[in-house]
C-alpha positions, 0 to 999 in steps of 0.5 A: 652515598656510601658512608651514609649506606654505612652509617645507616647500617651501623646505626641499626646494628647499634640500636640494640636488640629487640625480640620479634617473632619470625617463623621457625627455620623448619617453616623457611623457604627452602634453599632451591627456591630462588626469591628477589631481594625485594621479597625479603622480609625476614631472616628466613627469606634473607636466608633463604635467598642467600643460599640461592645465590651462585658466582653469577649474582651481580654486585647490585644484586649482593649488596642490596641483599647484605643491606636488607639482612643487615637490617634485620639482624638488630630484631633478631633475639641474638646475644649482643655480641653475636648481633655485632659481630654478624653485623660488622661482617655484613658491613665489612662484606658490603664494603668489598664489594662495592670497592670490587663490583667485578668480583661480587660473584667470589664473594656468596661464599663469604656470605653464606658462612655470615648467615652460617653465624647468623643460624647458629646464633638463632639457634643459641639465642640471646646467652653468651 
């Protein structure tokens, strides 16, 4: 079940970049706002939802939420190599916690230095 999470995520992240509309980041939920995973359905609501986490988030909650960012980030209109970098740490950061679920709580800050990339890369568009 694991390698098939992963090759499900590696096979989106590797299937290009495709441009999509999503709202301006000024139109984002804001942080305080505490949303579900279930409610994501762009990058703004992973944002969002990603900087509404603290070290009580329980390792199915985390790796849901990893899951459904990494499946947005392959539409997002990134430089290719920024789309694979954000992608391998989603991945990579998806794998720690599964091997760790006891400790998934350590790991939002690693998370939330992932979706810094991610912002800054929105913002610098698809250039190198």
């Amino acid at each position: 079940m694991k390698k098939l999470a992963i090759s499900a995520l590696l096979i989106l992240l590797l299937a290009g970049c495709t441009s999509i509309e999503s709202r301006p980041q000024s139109e984002s939920a804001p942080a305080a706002t505490a949303i579900s995973v279930s409610e994501i359905v762009d990058i703004d609501d992973g944002i969002a939802w990603a900087r509404s986490l603290d070290d009580s988030v329980s390792a199915r909650e985390l790796t849901d939420g990893i899951d459904t960012i990494g499946a947005l980030v392959p539409d997002l209109d990134l430089w290719f190599q920024d789309n694979n970098k954000i992608g391998q740490g989603l991945i990579a950061l998806g794998l720690d916690v599964r091997d760790d679920p006891d400790n998934a709580g350590s790991k939002v800050d690693d998370l939330n230095d992932i979706v810094d990339d991610i912002e800054d890369s929105i913002a610098k568009g698809n250039v190198p």
